[in-house]
Each structure stands twice: as structure tokens, then as C-alpha cells.
N, C-alpha and C positions, 0 to 999 in steps of 0.2 A: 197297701197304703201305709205309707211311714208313719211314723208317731209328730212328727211335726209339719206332714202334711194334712193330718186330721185336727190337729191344734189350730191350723189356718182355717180351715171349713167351719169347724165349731164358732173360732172369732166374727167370722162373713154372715153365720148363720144368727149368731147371735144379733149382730148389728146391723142388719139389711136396708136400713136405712142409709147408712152411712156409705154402703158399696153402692146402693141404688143410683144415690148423688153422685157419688164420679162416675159409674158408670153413663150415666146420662150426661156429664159434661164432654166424657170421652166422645159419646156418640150425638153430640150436637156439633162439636167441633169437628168431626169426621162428616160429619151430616155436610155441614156446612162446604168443607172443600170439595167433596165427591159432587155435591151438587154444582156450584160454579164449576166444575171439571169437566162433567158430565154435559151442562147446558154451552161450554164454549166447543167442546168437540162434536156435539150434535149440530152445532151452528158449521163450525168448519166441514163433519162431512158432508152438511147439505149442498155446500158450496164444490166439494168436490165432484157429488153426484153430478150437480149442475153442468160445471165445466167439462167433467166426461163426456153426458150426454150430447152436447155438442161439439164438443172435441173430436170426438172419438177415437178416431189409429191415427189420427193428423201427427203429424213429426212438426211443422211448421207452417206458418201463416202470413199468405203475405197481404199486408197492412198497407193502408193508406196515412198521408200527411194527418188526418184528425178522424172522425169516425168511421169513414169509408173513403172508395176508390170507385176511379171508370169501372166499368165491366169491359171496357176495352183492352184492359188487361187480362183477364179471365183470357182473350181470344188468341190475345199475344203467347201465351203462356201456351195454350193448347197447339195452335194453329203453326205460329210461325216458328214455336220455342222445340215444339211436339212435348211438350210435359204432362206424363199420366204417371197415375194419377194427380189431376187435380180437381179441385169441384168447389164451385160459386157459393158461398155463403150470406143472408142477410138475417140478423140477430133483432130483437124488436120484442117489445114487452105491450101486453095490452090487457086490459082488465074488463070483468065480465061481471057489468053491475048487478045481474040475477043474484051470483053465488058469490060476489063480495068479496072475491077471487082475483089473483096476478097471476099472468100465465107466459111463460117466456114462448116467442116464437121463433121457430126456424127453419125458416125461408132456403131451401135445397134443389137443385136439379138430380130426380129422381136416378136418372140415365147417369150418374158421376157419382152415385152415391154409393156403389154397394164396398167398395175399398175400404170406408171411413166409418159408415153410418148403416150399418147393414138393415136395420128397424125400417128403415123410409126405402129400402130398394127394393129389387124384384122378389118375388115368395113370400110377401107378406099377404096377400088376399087382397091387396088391394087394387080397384082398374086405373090402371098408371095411367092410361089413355085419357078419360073422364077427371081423374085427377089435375091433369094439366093443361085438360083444353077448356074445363070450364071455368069459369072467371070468379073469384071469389071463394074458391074451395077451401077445405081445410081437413088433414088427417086427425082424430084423437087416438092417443093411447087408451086401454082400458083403465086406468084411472079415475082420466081426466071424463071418459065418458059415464064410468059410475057415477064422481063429483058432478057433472053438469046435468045428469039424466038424458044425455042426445044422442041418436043415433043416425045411421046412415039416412040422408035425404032430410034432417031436420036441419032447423038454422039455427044458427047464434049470434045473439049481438052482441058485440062486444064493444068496447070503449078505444083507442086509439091518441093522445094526447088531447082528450076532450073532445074528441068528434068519434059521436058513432058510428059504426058499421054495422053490414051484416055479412054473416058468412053461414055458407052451407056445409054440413058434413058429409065428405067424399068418403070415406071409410075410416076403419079403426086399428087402429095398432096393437096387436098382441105380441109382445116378449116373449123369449122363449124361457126366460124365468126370474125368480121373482128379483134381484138385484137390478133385471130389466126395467121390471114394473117400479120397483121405485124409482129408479134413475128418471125414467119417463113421466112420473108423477105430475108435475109443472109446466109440461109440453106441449106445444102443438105445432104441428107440421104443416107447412104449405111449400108450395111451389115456389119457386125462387123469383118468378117473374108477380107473380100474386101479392110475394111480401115486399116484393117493392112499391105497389102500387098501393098498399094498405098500409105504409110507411109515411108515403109519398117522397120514396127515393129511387126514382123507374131511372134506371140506367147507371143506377149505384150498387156497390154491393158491400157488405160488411165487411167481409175476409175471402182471400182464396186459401182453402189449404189441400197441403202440400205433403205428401209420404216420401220422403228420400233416407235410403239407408244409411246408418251408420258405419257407412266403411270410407275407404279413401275415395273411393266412385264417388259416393253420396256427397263427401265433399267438395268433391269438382265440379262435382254439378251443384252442389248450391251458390259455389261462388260463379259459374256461367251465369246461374239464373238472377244474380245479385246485378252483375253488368250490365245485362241485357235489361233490367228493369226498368221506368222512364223515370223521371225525377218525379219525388213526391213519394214514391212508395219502397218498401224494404220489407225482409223477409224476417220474419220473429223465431224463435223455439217457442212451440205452445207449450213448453211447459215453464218456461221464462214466464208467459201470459198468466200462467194462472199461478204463479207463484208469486210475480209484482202486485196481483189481486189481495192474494191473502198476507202480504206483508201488509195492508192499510190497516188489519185490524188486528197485528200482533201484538201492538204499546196496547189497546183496550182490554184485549184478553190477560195479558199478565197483568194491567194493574188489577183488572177482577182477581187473579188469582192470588195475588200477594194479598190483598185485602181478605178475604177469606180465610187467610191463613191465623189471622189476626183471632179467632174464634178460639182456633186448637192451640194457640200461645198461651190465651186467656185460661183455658182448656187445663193446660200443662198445671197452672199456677192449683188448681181447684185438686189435681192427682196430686200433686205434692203435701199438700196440704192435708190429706186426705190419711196417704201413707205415713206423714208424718205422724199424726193423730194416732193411726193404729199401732204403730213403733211406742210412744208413750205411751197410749193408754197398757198395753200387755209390759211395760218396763220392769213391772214385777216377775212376770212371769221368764221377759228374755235373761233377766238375772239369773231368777231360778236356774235356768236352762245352760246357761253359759257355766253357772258354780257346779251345774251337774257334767259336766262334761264337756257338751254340745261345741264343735266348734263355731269359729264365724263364719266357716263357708256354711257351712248349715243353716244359719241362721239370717244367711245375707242372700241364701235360694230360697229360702221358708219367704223371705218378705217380697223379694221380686218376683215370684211366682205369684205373691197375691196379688200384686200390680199386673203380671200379666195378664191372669186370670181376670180383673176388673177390666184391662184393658181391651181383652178380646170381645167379652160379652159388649160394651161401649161401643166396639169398633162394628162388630155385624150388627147392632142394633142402628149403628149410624150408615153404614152402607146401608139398608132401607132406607130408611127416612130420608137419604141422600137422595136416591133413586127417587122418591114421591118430592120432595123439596125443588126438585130440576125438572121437573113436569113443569111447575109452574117460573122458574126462573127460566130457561130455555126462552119464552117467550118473549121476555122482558131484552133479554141479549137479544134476541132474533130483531125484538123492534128495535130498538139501538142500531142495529146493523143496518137496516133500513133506513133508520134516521138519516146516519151517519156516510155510510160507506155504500152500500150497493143494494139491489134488490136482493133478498133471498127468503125462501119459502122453506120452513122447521116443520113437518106432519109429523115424525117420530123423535121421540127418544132413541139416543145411541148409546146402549150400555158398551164403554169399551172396556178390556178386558183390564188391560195398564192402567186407565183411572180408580177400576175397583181393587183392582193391587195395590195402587199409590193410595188407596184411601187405606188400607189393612198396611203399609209399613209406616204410613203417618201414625194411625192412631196408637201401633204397638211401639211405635218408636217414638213417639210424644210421653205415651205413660214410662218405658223403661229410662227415659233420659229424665223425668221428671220424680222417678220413685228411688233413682241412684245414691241423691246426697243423705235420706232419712235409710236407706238399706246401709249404705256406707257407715251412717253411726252409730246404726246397730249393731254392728261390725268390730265395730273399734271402740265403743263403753267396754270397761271394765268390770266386770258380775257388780261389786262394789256400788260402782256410780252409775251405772243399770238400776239400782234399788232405791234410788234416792231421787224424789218430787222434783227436785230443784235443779237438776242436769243439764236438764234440756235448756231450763233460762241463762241456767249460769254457761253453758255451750255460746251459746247464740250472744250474750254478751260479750267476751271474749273474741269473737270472731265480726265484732262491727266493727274494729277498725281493715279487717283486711274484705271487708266485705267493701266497705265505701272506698277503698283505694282501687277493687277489682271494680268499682263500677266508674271513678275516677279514669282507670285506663281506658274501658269500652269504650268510653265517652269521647275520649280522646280521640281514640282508634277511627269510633263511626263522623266524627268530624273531619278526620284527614281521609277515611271513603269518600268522603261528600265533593272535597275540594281536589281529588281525581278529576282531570279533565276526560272529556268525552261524553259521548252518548249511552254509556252503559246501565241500562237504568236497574239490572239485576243486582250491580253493584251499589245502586241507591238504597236497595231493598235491604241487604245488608247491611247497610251503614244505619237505617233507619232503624232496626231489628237490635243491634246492638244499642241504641241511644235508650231503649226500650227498655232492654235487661238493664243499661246501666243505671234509669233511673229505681228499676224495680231493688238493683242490690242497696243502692241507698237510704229507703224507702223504712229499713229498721231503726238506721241512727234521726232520721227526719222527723219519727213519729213520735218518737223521745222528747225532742226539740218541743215539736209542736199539743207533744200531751203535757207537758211543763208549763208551757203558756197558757193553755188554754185552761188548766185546772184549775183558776181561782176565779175567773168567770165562772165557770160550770159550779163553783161552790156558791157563788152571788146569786146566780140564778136557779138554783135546784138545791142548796144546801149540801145536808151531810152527802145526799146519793148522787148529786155530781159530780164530789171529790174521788168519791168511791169507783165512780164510772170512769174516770179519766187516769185512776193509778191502776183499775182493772187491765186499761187496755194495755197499760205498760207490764204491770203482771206477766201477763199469758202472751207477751212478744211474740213468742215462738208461733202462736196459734197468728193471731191477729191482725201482724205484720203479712201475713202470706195473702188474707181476705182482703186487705182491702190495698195490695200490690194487685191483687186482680181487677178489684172495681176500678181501682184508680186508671190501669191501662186499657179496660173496656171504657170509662169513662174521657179518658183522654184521646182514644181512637175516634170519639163521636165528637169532642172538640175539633180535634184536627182535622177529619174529613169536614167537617161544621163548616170551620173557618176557610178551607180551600174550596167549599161547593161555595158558599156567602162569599167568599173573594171574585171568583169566576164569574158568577150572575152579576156582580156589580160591573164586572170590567166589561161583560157582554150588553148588559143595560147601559153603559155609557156609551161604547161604541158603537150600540145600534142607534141612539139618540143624535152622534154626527156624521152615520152613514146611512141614515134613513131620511131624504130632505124632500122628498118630493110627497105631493098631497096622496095620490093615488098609485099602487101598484099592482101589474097584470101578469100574470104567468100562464101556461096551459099548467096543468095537474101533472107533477111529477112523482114518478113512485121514488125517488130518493130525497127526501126536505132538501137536502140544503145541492140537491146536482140541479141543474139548469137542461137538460138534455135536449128534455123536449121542446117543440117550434110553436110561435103563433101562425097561423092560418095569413098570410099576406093579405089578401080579402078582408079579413076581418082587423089586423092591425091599421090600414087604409080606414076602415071605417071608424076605430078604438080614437085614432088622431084626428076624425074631424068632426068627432060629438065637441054639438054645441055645449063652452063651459070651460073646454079643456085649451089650457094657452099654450102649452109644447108638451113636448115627449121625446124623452130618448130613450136610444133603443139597447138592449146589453145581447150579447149572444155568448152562450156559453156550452164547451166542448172540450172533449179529451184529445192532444194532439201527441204528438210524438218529438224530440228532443232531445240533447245531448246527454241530458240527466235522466233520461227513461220517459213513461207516461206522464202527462204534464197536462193539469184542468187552463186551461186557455179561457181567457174571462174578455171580450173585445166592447167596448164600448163607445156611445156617442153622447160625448159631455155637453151636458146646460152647463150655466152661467154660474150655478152654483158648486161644482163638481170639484173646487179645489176645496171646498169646505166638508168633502163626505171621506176624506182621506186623511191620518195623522202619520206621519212617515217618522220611521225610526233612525234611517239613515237618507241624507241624500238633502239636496236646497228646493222647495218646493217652487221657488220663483225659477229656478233652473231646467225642474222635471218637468214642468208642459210644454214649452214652446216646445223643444224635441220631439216628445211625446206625441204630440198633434200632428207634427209632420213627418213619422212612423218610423225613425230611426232610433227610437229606444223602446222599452217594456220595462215595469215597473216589476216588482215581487213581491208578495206575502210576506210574513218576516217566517211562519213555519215552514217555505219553501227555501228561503235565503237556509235556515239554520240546517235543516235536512240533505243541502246539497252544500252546502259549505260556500253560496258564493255571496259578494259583497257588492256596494254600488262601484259602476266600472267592468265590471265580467262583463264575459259575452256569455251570452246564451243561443246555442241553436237551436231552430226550432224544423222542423220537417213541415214542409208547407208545399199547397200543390204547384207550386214555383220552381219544386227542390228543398234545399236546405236553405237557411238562409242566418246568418248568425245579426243577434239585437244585441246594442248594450243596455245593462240594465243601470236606469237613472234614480231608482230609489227604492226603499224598503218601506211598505207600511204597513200596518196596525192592521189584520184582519182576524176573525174567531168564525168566522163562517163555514171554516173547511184546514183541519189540521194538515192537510198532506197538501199543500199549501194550494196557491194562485200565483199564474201571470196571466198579468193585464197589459193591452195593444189599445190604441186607439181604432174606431171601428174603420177610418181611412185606409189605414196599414192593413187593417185584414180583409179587407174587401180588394187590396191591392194583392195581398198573397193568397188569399184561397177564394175558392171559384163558389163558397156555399152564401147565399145571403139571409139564412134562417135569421128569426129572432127570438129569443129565449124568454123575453120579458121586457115590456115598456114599463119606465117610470112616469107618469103625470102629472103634470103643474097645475089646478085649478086655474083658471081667471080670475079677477081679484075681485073679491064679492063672493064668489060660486061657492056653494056649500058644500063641504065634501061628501059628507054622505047623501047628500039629493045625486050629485054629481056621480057617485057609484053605483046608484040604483037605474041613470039615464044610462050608465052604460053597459049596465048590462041587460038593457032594455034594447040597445043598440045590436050587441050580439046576437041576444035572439039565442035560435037554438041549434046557430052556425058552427059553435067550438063553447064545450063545457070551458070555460077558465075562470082561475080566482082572482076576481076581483076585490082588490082590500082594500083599504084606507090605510092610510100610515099608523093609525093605533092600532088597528088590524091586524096589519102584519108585525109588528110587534108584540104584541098579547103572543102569534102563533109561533113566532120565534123563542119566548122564552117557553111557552108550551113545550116544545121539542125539549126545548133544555131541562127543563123538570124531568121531562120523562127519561130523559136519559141518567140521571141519578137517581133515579126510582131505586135500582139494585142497589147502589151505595146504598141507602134509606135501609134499604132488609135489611142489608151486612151488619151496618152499626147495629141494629137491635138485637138482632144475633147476638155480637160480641156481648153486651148487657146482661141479654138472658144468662148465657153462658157464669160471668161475673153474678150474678145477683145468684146462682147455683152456689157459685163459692162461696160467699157469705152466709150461705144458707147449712153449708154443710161444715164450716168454721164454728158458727155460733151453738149448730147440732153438738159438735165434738165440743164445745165449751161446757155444752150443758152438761155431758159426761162426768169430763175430768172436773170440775168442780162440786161436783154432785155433794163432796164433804163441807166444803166452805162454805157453800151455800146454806148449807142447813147446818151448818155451827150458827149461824148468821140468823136461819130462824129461830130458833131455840134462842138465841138470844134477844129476843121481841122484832125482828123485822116481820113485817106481815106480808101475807100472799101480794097485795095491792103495792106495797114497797117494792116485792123482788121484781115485781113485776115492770114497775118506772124504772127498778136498776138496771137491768136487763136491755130495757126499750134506749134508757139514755146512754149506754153502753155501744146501743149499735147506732144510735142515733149519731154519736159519735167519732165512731171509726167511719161511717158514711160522708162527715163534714170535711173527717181528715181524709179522705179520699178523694171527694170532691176537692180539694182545696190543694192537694199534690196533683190532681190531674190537669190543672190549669197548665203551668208551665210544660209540664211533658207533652198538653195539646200543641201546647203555640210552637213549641219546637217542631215536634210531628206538622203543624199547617206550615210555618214555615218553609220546609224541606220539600212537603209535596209542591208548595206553590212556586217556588222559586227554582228545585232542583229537579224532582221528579215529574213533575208537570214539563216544565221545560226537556229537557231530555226526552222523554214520551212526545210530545204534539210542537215544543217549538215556541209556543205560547208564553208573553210577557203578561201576566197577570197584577194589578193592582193588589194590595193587601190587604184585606176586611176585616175587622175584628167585632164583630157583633158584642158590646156589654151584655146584651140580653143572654146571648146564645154561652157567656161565660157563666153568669146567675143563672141557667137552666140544667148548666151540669153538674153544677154545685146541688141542687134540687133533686136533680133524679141521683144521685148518688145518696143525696140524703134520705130520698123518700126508698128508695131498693133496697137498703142496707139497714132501715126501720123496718118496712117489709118483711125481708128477711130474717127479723128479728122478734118477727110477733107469736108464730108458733113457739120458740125455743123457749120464750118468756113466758109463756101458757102454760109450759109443762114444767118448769122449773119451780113457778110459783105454785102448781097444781101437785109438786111431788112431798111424799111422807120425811118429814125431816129422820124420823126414828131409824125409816128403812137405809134411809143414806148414811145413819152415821154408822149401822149395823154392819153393813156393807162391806163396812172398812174394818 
């Protein structure tokens, strides 16, 4: 071991405090990313699992106009086409109120399967025979049968859009290994004739799919099979299918990830700060070293080696706590995913291999980029100006004017990112990232500014030790400016997300206030909040419309159809009287939009579906309908937050005229006038009976449960920002530590000169008190700019979404608060031991 790699050891060992705090910022902010990494890859491979398992060898899928197709097709295909393999698909979700459980189902003809799906064909142990001739059967994987405790010959009931069933277990699925058994985790197998009848889609089918090579043959024959198809249906690549899936929740995942990143930025600020500190405090010693010989490459690997060394211990300390933090975050994303996008079921963690790499080059590449500019000036001091207290400040002043011209540029720079046109929102991310550093390089001339103003209040209110506290902070620039560039950008991140979550809830509380008109609304229980999938019972909507009470009802249906712009949520309604009033349109004459509208020669658009497909009022839009195709023009653009990957809306004439399904998704309700609503809600679901589980709200009702969703889907925002705090409130902590050091002499000239313990102590507290208000008080405008750009740029680019702009007063006095109260906090130990140290020994020392 060198003589200046034991010099570094000796320093670390002496001050383990001081490595402990970055090390712990390195591996929060490592923490931090691995885990959102970790919990959106475990979400995506459950989805992959998912679409495997029913995929399986399929090459393609041929599709119907909206959820399904004849099985008349199936026949055409086999019979007249001679197409093998092919085999009858029907996909169906149904939950098992015992274990509290979603379980996807999939409906197969055993006899078509073994090509695709080999688990469900012959050689499994199960009696194919008994299988498909007894009515209501159902195969489980070993899983699902550990999960539910059932076995051969027992029953299950299970749940179905609110009506239950029961089903008997025919046998059980064993894998032949264990990738099997998970893939099959969420499964259950039935007969194709079975899941249609426990659907209540007997003579429908989900998908046929299709194995055709990829050679020129396979081509030829996909385009025969494309011709010969009947209007209404067309042939997909399954892996188009499950990749148009996982593109819904790509904008979700990166902004979780870019937010996260926010941690190990704040992160960066607490290493530099850090490195800086240990550079100063040994200045004597790198003098020494430099007048003895040493040159600067020696002395510029003696310091980034101790950065990497902090960095590495940080970083495997943060891959753990990564790995435990995404246990519990995985869930939070899983339900979001739910909320938002599609059914999917998270049992495991997915340690991937590339996230725990990417967490080990962030953190070693966050500390070496962040320990560069204090190795660099140890580098380039002169033994001379190495030995002399005053360097570093008199450095740092000299260097604010090119410091604020290089944040002037950034600035510049992430403003003309912004006003790039397009959807590219990675390039938001940069633009934003850069607005960040630039307020950060400013952030030394600012505090100048604002420690000059503020010093004769602090003398009014506090006397001599306010004066004293307000030319400390300017003193020790070097140190102080870096502590509370960090609070201030953890502080400003929880502004800015603040203001764009308080922006959002308002524009969604407004919009639900004049698209929410009707007294009463009914839906069967869907496993996605805001998809419409499931049907009400015919029987029972007949009996929903003529409880006494109730003055009309119209009816909504809502499904996934197919379209010139790919998968496309088709939303078909039957408007009351008030129904121009539940709409705000962005483009388009709304005295124009219904006559048309009504008599089925237009379709209206979402404005997230307008902005993601690029089209405007005027466009045609095709839509695949069991008619054929059939192109609409679309007559206008409105206001919706219900579903980022947008809506088109029919009138329900028009779609009773092009597709042959008359499901209903959900009635709205008009009281009669007098009729109480909530008496009114309890007759009808008193009416129901125990025909069909459905929810029955009331207008505040379903309100309250709409913004419910909405909270909980910023639940993870919520962790992130506290993160970045913790993070910050580290570096303040480990700023005010390295104060307490390098003052150690002044401080105690100061007692020996009558200050008392109780003095240093206010000086200390008002010091940090201080630097927390000027934190707080710069994090203001760097928030409003950060909410700005999410609200208007990166919001829109991601979802589409025209958002109002909220600016909470309270929510700007509470960041001003916790910056003051973190940065006291953080200032109460340092103050303890400062006022509790021997003046003799400090002056000794020296």
C-alpha cells in the first residue's frame, strides 16, 4: 500500500462520520433508482409472462371488429381454408371472492392446442374426455391450486362481472418447469365452449391464432388468409399485440424513472460537498505533499479514489436497500397499472441483472462526476495557495461570474429543448435537468444577494448573532452554497411535483363536476377503474330503468375496437337532454357536433387521442366494425382525463347500426323530481337483488371514488419527493458536520472571547436556520418553473392532457417550512457539539 493510499485510510478512518453521510446519500439515491427500476421491470415481466402464457408459439391472431369474432370463422379457417395449425381462443378475467384473487382465463379446444399451448394438450394427466364433456369444468395449474387449496372433483366459485358462478376442478396442470409454473401462476384453463358460456359469449371467440412461417410461403399465405377473411376481421402479429399493450404504460414508467433520478442528482450535490470538505480540510497537508514532490496525478488519484471508495461502499449498500424499497414500491406501480391500463398480477420481485448494473454505473458515475471539480483543484493549487485558509473562498469568488454566465447558458439551452417540437419527452427530461444545474450554478452569486438583505433584519431581530449568522453563511461560501443548492433542488422538486399533482386534481375535480350530471350511476365491477369492459345483465338493466323513482337512463357501452390508428377504446352512448352540458370541446362548434353526431355520420375524439394520433376536427377516422370498415369524420375534440391513451365516442344509433353486440357497460340515472337519491340507491339495489354484484353510486359517490384512484396513483410521487428531502436534509447535515470541523479555531477564539456555550449554540441554530429560509426562498421559483414545464410540456407530451395551472399559496409557505425546519434540524447535533467542545483543545490543535 502507497504512502498516499494510507494517508487516505488514516483521513476516512479518522472521520467516519463524514464518509458515513455520503456514503448513505450515495446509497439512498442508488436505493432510490434501483428500486423504481426494479418495481417497473417486475411489472413489465409479469406482463410478459402473462402474454406468453397465452400466446404461446402463435405467430398471429386473427381479430375481430372490437373484442371478439363469429367462431364462424374458426370454421372457415379450418374447414374451407384447411388452416393448421389454428385453434379457437376466448380470454376472460374472473375473480375468486375466497382468496381475494384475479385470475385470467383461457378458454381453448384441447384437440388444437398442442402446436401453441402444449400445458392444456395431451400428456398432461389430465381426462380430456371429462374435461369437455362436463359443463362448467375448469383445469388449475399447481399454483393456482396451492393459492386456492382445490383439488380434483372440488368446486370454486368464482365472481364473473358481478354474477357468480360455480365451477368444478377437472384436473391440474403441472409444468415441466419452474419458468412454467410461474408463467401459469394467474391461470386457469377451461374449455373454449365452457368460457364462452361463463362469459356469456357462446358463439363468440376472442382470437384465432395462427402459426405461419416466416418464409416467403408464410407470406403468401398470410396474404390468401387476409382475402379470404369476411369483413370485420383481420389478421395481427402477436407480437404487434403485446407490444401496442406495453407501449400504454411507457410515458408512466419513464416519468417514474426520471423522477427517481431526482434523488441521486440531489445525491451528487451531498458527494461534492463532501469531497470538497476533505480537499480543504488536509490543504495543509496536500501542500505539504505537493512542496515534497508528489505530483498532481498522485494527488488527483489519492482523492478520486476516495470518492470511489465512498462511492462503491454507497452504491452496494443502495443496491440492498434498492432491492427491499421495490418490495414495497412494485405494489404501488402494480396498482396504478390496474388503475390505469390493464389487469396485471406482481407475486415476485424481478432482480434484473442490467438494473443492478445500472444502479453500480449510476452510483460510481454520480460520485466520480461529482468528486471531479474538488480533485481538479487539488490538482491545480500551487503548494503555496494549498497552505493558505482563504483559497478556497477567494477560488469560488473569482469563479461567480463564470459560474452564473454557465448557468445563464444552461438556461438558455433547456428553454430552446422545451420549445423543440414533438413528443419526445426524454428530451423534456433534459431540458428540465439542465434548468436545474442552471439554477444550482447561480445559486452562489444569489445567496450573496439575498445574505446582504437579509442581514439587518437578522441584526433587528437577533442582534449581534444574527449579523454574525448571515456574514457566516457568506464566509464559508464554499461549504454552504453546495448545502443548500441541494435543499433548495429537493425542495423545489416537491414544489414542482406539488403544483402539477394540485394542478391535475383541480382540472379532474372540475371536469368531473360537468361530466358527471346524472343522480345515479351503475356499472358491473371492473378489474381496470377507469375500462368499461364489462356488461350489465339485460334482465337486470330492464329492471335498473323501471324502479320506481327513476325518470330516464341512458345507456354507455364501452370496448376496444380496431382502426386505422391501431387499438382504439370506442365509448358509444345514448344521450339525455342534458348531454351537451357533460362535454367541453376544444376544437370543433358544439351547435354543429350533434345533429351529425345523432344521426351517426361523425365521431367525436378525446383531445389525448386527437394529440397521439395527430388528427384534427375534419379527419376521417376508420374504424373496423362488424359491417367491415367503415371511415367517420370526426366533428370535434373534447375535454376528457378519464383515459390518457385517448376516447372515441359514437352515438349509441350508429353503433347498434355497425356492430351486432348490444352489451351495456353502465346506465346513468336521473332521479324523478322529489326522489331522494340516496333512498333512490338503496331501492335499487334492493331491486337487483343478488342477480348481478354491481356498483351502485350516487353522483358524490362516484366522485369521492374517482378522485380515490387519483390519490392513489400519486401515492409513489409522494415516496419520491420525501426521498429527494431525506437525501437533502443528509447534505445539510454533513455540510454543517464539515463546518463544525474547519471552524473548530474561530469558534473557540469566539469563546475565549466571552461567547457562551448557550450563544454558540443560537449562532449555530440561526446560521442554519438561515441557510434553510434562503433555501426555501430560492426553491420557489425553480419549483414554479419545474411545475410549469411538467404541466404544460412534459404532461402533455406524455398523456396529451390540457391541464389548468394551480398554484397552491399554502403549498408555497410549506416549502419555505420544511426547508426551514430540515435545515434547523440538521443543524441541532453540529450545534451540540460545537458549543459542548474545549476551546483550549481547538486552539491547541492549531
Amino acid at each position: 500500500m502507497s504512502l498516499l493510499t494510507r494517508s487516505s485510510m488514516r483521513y476516512l478512518r479518522r472521520h467516519p462520520w463524514l464518509a458515513g453521510l455520503s456514503v448513505l446519500g450515495v446509497a439512498l439515491g442508488v436505493a432510490v433508482v434501483v428500486a423504481i427500476d426494479l418495481a417497473n421491470v417486475s411489472a413489465q415481466r409479469a406482463f410478459e409472462q402473462s402474454a406468453e402464457r397465452v400466446t404461446g408459439r402463435a405467430t398471429h391472431h386473427v381479430v375481430g371488429a372490437g373484442a371478439d369474432l363469429d367462431e364462424r370463422v374458426y370454421r372457415h379457417l379450418r374447414v374451407d381454408l384447411g388452416v393448421r395449425p389454428a385453434a379457437p381462443v376466448v380470454e376472460g378475467y374472473v375473480t375468486v371472492p375466497s382468496a381475494g384473487r384475479t385470475y385470467q382465463v383461457l378458454g381453448v379446444d384441447p384437440f388444437a392446442e398442442a402446436p401453441f399451448r402444449p400445458y392444456v394438450g395431451a400428456g398432461t394427466g389430465v381426462d380430456l374426455a371429462t374435461f369437455m364433456a362436463t359443463p362448467g369444468t375448469v383445469l388449475l395449474p399447481e399454483p393456482a391450486q396451492a393459492a386456492l387449496g382445490r383439488t380434483v372433483g372440488d368446486t370454486l366459485v368464482v365472481q364473473v362481472e358481478g354474477i357468480t358462478r360455480t365451477l368444478r376442478v377437472a384436473g391440474i396442470l403441472r409444468p415441466d418447469d419452474a419458468y412454467g409454473t410461474r408463467a401459469l401462476e394467474n391461470l386457469l384453463v377451461m374449455d373454449v365452449g365452457t368460457a364462452q358460456e361463463l362469459f356469456g359469449r357462446v358463439g363468440r371467440l376472442s382470437r384465432i391464432d395462427l402459426i405461419l412461417p416466416d418464409t416467403p410461403a408464410g407470406e403468401a399465405e398470410l396474404e390468401r388468409l387476409r382475402a379470404a377473411l369476411p369483413p370485420g376481421t383481420e389478421i395481427i402479429r402477436s407480437a404487434g399485440r403485446t407490444e401496442t399493450i406495453r407501449q400504454m404504460t411507457r410515458a408512466f414508467t419513464l416519468n417514474l424513472t426520471a423522477l427517481s433520478l431526482l434523488a441521486l442528482v440531489v445525491g451528487m450535490f451531498l458527494i461534492y460537498n463532501t469531497i470538497t470538505f476533505s480537499v480543504v480540510q488536509r490543504r495543509f497537508l496536500i501542500g505539504r505533499m505537493r512542496a515534497l514532490g508528489v505530483t498532481r496525478r498522485e494527488v488527483f488519484r489519492m482523492i478520486t479514489g476516495e470518492a470511489l471508495l465512498i462511492g462503491a461502499v454507497g452504491t452496494v449498500l443502495g443496491l440492498g436497500a434498492g432491492i427491499v424499497l421495490a418490495q414495497g414500491l412494485v405494489q404501488l406501480v402494480t396498482r396504478t397499472i390496474n388503475d390505469l391500463y390493464y389487469v396485471l398480477t406482481v407475486r415476485e420481485l424481478t432482480l434484473a441483472p442490467l438494473t443492478l448494473a445500472k444502479g453500480v454505473g449510476l452510483g460510481l458515475g454520480a460520485t466520480l462526476l461529482a468528486a471531479l471539480p474538488p480533485a481538479r483543484e487539488a490538482t491545480h493549487a500551487v503548494p503555496q495557495a494549498a497552505l493558505r485558509r482563504s483559497q478556497e473562498e477567494t477560488n469560488l469568488r473569482d469563479r461567480l461570474p463564470r459560474l452564473v454566465t454557465a448557468g445563464v447558458v444552461l438556461a438558455v439551452l433547456g428553454v430552446g429543448l422545451l420549445l423543440v417540437p414533438g413528443q419526445r419527452i426524454v428530451l423534456s427530461y433534459v431540458a428540465l435537468l439542465s434548468l436545474i444545474i442552471a439554477f444550482a450554478l447561480v445559486t452562489p452569486a444569489v445567496i450573496l444577494v439575498l445574505a446582504h438583505v437579509l442581514r439587518p433584519g437578522m441584526g433587528r431581530l437577533f442582534g449581534l448573532l444574527g449579523r454574525m449568522a448571515a456574514r457566516g453563511i457568506v464566509a464559508t461560501l464554499s461549504r454552504t452554497a453546495v448545502a443548500i443548492a441541494a435543499l433548495m433542488i429537493a425542495i423545489a422538486a416537491t414544489v414542482g411535483v406539488g403544483v402539477m399533482v394540485d394542478s391535475f386534481r383541480a382540472t379532474v375535480e372540475t371536469w368531473l363536476g360537468y361530466s358527471l350530471q346524472a343522480d345515479v350511476y351503475v356499472q358491473p365491477p371492473n378489474l381496470v377503474f377507469r375500462r368499461g369492459d364489462a356488461t350489465i345483465s339485460p334482465p337486470v338493466a330492464g329492471v335498473l330503468q323501471r324502479t320506481p323513482g327513476v325518470q330516464a337512463a341512458y345507456s354507455v357501452r364501452s370496448r376496444d375496437v380496431r382502426s386505422s390508428e391501431g387499438p382504439t377504446h370506442l365509448v358509444a352512448i345514448s344521450r339525455a337532454a342534458d348531454t351537451y352540458r357533460t362535454f367541453r370541446f376544444k376544437r370543433g362548434d358544439p351547435e354543429r357536433i350533434w345533429p351529425a353526431f345523432d344521426e351517426g355520420r361523425t365521431v367525436i375524439v378525446s383531445e389525448p387521442y386527437s394529440y397521439r394520433h395527430g388528427l384534427g376536427v375534419g379527419d376521417t377516422l376508420r374504424l373496423q366494425t362488424d359491417r367491415g370498415e367503415r371511415s367517420f369524420v370526426i366533428a370535434g375534440i373534447f375535454y376528457d382525463y378519464g383515459d390518457d391513451q385517448g376516447v372515441v365516442m359514437m352515438s349509441r344509433a350508429a353503433y347498434e347500426r355497425f356492430f351486432d353486440d348490444r352489451g351495456l357497460s353502465g346506465l346513468a340515472i336521473y332521479a324523478a323530481p322529489g326522489q331522494d337519491v340516496d333512498a333512490l340507491v338503496e331501492r335499487l339495489r334492493e331491486r337487483v337483488g343478488g342477480r348481478q354484484a354491481l356498483l351502485i353510486r350516487s353522483n358524490r359517490a362516484l366522485r369521492e371514488a374517482s378522485m380515490e384512484v387519483f390519490d392513489r396513483t400519486f401515492t409513489i410521487t409522494a415516496v419520491l419527493r420525501l426521498l429527494a428531502v431525506v437525501v437533502a436534509f443528509i447534505g445539510v447535515l454533513s455540510a454543517l458536520m464539515a463546518l463544525q470541523l474547519e471552524r473548530a479555531r474561530e469558534l473557540a477564539v469566539l469563546r475565549v472571547n466571552g461567547l457562551t456555550p448557550g450563544q454558540l449554540w443560537r449562532y449555530v441554530t440561526l446560521q442554519t436556520g438561515l441557510m434553510g429560509l434562503v433555501a426555501g426562498l430560492l426553491s420557489l421559483p425553480l419549483g414554479l418553473v419545474l411545475a410549469y414545464v411538467l404541466v404544460f410540456v412534459i404532461n402533455k407530451r406524455s398523456f396529451g392532457w390540457t391541464l389548468q395551472f394551480e398554484v397552491p399559496p399554502a403549498l408555497l409557505g410549506q416549502a419555505v417550512v420544511v426547508a426551514l425546519v430540515a435545515a434547523v434540524l440538521a443543524g441541532l447535533y453540529p450545534a451540540w457539539k460545537m458549543a459542548r467542545a474545549n476551546p483550549a483543545l481547538a486552539l491547541r490543535d492549531e
